[in-house]
C-alpha positions in Angstrom: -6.4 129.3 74.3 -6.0 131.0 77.8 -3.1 129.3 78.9 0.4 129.6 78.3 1.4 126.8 76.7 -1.5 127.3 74.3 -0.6 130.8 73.5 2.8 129.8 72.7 1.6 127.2 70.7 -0.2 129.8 68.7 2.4 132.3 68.7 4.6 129.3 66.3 2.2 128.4 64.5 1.4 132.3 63.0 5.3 132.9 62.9 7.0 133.6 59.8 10.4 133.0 60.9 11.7 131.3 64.6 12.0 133.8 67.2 15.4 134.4 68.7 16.2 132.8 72.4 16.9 136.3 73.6 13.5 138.0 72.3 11.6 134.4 74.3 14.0 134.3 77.3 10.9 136.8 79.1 8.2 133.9 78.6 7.8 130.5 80.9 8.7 126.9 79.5 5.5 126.0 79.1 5.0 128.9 76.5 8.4 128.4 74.7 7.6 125.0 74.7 4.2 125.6 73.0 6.2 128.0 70.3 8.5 125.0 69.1 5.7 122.4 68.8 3.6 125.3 66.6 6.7 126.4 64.9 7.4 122.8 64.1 3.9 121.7 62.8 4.0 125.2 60.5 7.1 123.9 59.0 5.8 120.8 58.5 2.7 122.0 56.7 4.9 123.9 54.8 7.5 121.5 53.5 5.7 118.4 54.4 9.4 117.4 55.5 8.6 115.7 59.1 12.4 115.2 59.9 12.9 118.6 58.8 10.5 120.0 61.8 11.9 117.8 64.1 15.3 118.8 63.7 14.5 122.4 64.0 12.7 121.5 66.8 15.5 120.0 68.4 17.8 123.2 67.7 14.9 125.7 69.1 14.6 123.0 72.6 18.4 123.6 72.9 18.6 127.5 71.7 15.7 128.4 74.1 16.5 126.1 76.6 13.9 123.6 77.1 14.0 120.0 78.7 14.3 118.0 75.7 12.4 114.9 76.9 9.2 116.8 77.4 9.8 118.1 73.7 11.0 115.0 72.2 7.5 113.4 73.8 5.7 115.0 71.0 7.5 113.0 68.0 7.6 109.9 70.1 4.0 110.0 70.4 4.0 109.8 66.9 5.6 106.7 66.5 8.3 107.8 64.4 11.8 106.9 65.0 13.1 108.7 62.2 11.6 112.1 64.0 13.2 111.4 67.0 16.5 110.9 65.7 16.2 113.8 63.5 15.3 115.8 66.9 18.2 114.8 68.9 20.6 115.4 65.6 19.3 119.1 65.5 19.5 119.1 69.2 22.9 118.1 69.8 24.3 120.3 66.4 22.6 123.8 68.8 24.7 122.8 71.7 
């Protein structure tokens, strides 16, 4: 993947651990953005806890700064309600 969203997206997925804000305050939205969806799906392939990854999600959106809508369109698109909330509850407790 050549762009930067993409290469965040595979940065989260290979990560062991969430990155701290300060160490991906260098890189562009779009790539941040990218880290929390790939760090979110890991989790969830890990745990197979959906509102689990959407609430940490929700905390790395607020800790790194993201616009939450254009995160939150991810588990919308997924038609899960219970996601959503679970994003928004992890995303209000970072703030």
């Amino acid at each position: 993947m050549e762009n930067h969203f993409g290469k965040g997206l595979m940065a989260g997925l290979n990560a062991a651990q969430a990155a701290a804000a300060a160490s991906v305050g260098q890189f562009c939205p779009d790539y941040k953005r990218g880290f929390v969806l790939g760090f979110s799906q890991r989790m969830f392939e890990q745990t197979g806890d959906r509102q689990l990854s959407a609430w940490e999600a929700g905390v790395l959106t607020r800790r790194y700064g993201l616009d939450r809508e254009m995160v939150m369109d991810f588990f919308r698109e997924s038609n899960s309600e219970a996601a959503v909330r679970y994003f928004m509850a992890g995303w209000r407790l970072a703030g």
